[in-house]
C-alpha positions in Angstrom: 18.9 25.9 -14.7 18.9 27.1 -11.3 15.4 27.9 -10.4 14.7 24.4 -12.3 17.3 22.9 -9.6 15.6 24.8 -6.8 12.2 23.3 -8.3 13.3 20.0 -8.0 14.5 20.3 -4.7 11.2 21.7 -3.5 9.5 18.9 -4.9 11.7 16.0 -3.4 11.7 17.7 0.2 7.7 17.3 0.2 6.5 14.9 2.5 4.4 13.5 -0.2 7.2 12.2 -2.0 9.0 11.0 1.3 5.7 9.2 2.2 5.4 7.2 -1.5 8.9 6.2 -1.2 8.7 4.4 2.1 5.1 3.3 1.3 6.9 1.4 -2.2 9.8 0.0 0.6 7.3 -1.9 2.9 4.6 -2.5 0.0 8.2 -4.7 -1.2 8.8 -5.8 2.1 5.7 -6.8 2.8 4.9 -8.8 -0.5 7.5 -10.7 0.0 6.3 -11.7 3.3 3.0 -12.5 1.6 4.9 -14.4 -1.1 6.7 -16.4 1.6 3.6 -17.2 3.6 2.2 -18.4 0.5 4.8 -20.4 -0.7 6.0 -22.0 2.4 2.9 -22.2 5.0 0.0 -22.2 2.9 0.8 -24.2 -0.8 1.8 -27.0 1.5 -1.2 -27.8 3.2 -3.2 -26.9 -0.4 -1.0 -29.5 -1.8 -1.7 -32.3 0.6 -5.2 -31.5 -0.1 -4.4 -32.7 -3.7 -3.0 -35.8 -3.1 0.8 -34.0 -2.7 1.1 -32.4 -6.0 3.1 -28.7 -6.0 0.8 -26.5 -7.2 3.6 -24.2 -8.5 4.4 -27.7 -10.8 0.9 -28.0 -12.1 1.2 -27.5 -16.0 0.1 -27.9 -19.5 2.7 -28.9 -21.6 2.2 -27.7 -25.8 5.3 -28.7 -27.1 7.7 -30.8 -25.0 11.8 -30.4 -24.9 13.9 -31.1 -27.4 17.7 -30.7 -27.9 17.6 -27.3 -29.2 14.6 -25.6 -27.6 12.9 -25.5 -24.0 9.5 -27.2 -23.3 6.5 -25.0 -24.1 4.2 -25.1 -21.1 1.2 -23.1 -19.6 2.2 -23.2 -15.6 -1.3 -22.8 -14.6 0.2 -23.5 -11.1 2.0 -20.6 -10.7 -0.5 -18.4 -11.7 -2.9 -19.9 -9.1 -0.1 -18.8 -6.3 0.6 -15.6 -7.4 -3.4 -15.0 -7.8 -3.9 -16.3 -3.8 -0.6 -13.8 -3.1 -3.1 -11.2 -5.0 -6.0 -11.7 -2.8 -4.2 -12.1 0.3 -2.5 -8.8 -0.2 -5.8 -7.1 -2.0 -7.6 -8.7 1.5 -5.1 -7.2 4.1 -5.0 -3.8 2.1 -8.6 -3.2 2.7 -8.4 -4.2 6.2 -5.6 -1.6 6.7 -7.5 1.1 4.7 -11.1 0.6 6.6 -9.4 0.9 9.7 -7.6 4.1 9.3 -10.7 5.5 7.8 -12.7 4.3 10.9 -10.4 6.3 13.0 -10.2 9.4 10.6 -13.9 9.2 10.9 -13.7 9.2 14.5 -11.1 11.9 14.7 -13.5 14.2 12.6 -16.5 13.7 14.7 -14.8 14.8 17.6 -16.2 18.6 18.4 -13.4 21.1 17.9 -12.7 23.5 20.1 -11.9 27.0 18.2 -8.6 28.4 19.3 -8.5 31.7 21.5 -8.5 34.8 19.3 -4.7 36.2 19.8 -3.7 39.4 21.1 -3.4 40.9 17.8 -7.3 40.1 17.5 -8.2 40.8 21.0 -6.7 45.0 20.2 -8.6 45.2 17.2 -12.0 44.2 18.6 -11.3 46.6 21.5 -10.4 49.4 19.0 -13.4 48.4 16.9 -15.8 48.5 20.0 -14.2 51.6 20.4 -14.7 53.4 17.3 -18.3 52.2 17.4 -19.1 54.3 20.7 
């Protein structure tokens, strides 16, 4: 139980699982931004394109209400803003992703220097130079 306890911590101090957990924390944050812009800057102006119909209302009803059941309905509307969230998201993603590539890119054609041998290295090619003569 102990070495699977001392496994487990091992795998939660890695930075790989620090970086997914605050990469899911903004991914939220920022979809909800996204979201908002959507549904409070951008459906707006859609709908005053349509003759000031909510898109989020747009629908086709199959079976209206009655007293003991809910209306059956396709919200086609809804779908269309959470498909333009989608894109939006899906569109800013790529722009993030080409960018950081662009500078990894940069950042690997730069010439690298190779470090200075240590001292441990410097004695042992004086004592090999030595053993050669």
């Amino acid at each position: 139980m102990k070495k699977f306890l001392n496994e487990f911590k091992d795998f939660i101090s890695k930075g790989n699982v620090f970086d997914l957990a605050i990469g899911i924390i903004i991914g939220s944050a920022f979809g909800k931004i996204i979201s908002s812009f959507v549904n409070d800057i951008l459906m707006p102006f859609i709908s005053l394109l349509l003759g000031n119909v909510n898109v989020a209302d747009l629908k086709v009803v199959l079976k209206g209400a009655s007293d003991n059941t809910a209306e059956l309905s396709i919200k086609y509307g809804m779908f269309i803003q959470t498909f333009i969230d989608f894109i939006i998201i899906a569109f800013v993603l790529f722009m993030m992703i080409r960018f950081i590539t662009k500078l990894k890119k940069k950042e690997l054609e730069k010439p690298s220097v190779p470090p200075a041998p240590s001292n441990e290295e410097i004695l042992l090619t004086e004592i090999r130079d030595l053993l050669k003569k």
